[in-house]
N, C-alpha and C positions, 0 to 999 in steps of 0.2 A: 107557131114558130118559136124556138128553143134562142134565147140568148144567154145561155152561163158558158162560162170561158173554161176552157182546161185550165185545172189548179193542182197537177202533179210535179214530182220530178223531175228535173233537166235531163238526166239522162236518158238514152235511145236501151233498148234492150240489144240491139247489136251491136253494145260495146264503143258505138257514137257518144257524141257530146251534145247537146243544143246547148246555144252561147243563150236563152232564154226559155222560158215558160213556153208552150204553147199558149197561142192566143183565139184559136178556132172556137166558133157555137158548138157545142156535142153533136149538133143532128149532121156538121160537117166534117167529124173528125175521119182523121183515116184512120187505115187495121191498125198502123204502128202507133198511134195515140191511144186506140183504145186498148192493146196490148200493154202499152203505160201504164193506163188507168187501171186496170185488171191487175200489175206490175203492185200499184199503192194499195189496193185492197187484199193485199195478201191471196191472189185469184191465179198466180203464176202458173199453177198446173192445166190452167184452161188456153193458155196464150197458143199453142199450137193448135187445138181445138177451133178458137177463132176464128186464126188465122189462114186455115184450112176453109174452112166456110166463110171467110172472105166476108169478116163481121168488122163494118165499119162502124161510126159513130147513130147513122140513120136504124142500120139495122139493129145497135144496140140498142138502143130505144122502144124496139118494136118485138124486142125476145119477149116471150109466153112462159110457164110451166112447160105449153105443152112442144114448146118447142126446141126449148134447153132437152125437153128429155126423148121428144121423136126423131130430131132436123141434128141435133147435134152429139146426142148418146150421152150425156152427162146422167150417167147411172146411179151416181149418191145424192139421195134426198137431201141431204146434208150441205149440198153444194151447189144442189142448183136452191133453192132456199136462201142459199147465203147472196147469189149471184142476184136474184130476184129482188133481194132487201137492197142489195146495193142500186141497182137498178134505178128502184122506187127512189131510192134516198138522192138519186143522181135528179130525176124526175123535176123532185118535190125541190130541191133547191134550184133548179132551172126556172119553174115556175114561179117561185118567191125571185127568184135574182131579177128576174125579167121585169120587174116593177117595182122592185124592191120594199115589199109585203110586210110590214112589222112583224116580227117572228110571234108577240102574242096576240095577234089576231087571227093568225092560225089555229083551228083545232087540231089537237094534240093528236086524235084520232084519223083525220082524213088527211091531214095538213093541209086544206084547203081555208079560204078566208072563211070564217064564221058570217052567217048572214042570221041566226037565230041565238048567238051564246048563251049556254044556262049554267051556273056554278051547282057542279056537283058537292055530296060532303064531301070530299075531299079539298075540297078548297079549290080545285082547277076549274076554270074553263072549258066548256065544248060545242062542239054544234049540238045542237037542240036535237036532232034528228040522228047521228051517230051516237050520242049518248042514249037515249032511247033504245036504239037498235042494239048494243052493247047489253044493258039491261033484259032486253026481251032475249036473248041470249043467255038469259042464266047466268052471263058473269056479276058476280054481284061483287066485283073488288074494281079499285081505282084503276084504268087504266095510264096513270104516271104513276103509281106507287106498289101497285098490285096488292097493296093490303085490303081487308076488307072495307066495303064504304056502310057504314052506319045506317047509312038511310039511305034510301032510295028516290029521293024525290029530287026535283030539277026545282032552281031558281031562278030565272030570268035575270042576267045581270045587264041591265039597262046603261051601265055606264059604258062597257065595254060597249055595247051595240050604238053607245051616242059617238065614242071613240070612232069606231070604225067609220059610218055615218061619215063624219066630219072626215076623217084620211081619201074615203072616196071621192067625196068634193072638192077634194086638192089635187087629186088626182085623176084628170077626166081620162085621160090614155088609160086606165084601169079598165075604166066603164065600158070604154068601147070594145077592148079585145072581150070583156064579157059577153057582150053582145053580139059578137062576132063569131 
């Protein structure tokens, strides 16, 4: 269950007014909020697209590759791409809002909470196992800086992992939707 609130523009794209923010979860928005949203991410060319496929807030959530480019004809790799990131980045702050997730307990790479954090050389944080999986990929640069990482070897930062530790145990509603 999705609780982050529509955080765009007052205005309607038919030339309406709302006298406030939308205040809807995403998984409930209608076409006309999610045409909004699409509205603030510079995505205008897709609003009739949508809106034709009757893409409400549920169904924006559950858009594919493969269905930006079968279900709706979005022909440039270019856009559905961008539409995807957006997606994702909509996702990943629904899931942090929803408990409100300290942003560095986050890996940079999955956005999900860290449950193993290792300090790459780069100086960041990650999960232990997307940083691995990055590496065994042949990327051998930072994923926050993209310049090359020096070294290749992972260090367990046990502070962060006591940090976290401690945030869970303040927060048992965390625990449970994990386990849920």
């Amino acid at each position: 269950m999705y609780f982050m609130y529509a955080k765009f523009p007052v205005h309607l794209l038919s030339g309406g007014t709302l006298t406030e923010e939308p205040k809807t979860p995403v998984d409930n928005w209608s076409e006309e909020e999610v045409s909004v949203w699409l509205c603030t991410h510079n995505l205008q060319d897709l609003v009739d697209i949508f809106k034709r496929n009757n893409i409400d807030g549920k169904e924006l959530l559950s858009l594919t590759k493969e269905s930006l480019a079968d279900d709706l004809k979005i022909e440039s790799l270019g856009l559905r791409s961008k539409v995807l990131r957006k997606i994702s980045e909509l996702r990943t702050e629904m899931n942090s809002a929803c408990v409100g997730i300290p942003d560095e307990f986050l890996c940079p790479i999955t956005r999900e909470l860290m449950k193993e954090p290792v300090i790459a050389a780069d100086g960041y944080s990650y999960e232990k196992q997307a940083m691995e999986n990055w590496i065994v990929k042949k990327r051998h640069s930072s994923p926050m800086t993209n310049l090359p990482l020096q070294k290749l070897v992972l260090i367990p930062n046990r502070s962060l992992k006591m940090a976290i530790n401690r945030w869970l145990e303040t927060h048992p509603k965390y625990n449970e939707q994990l386990s849920s």
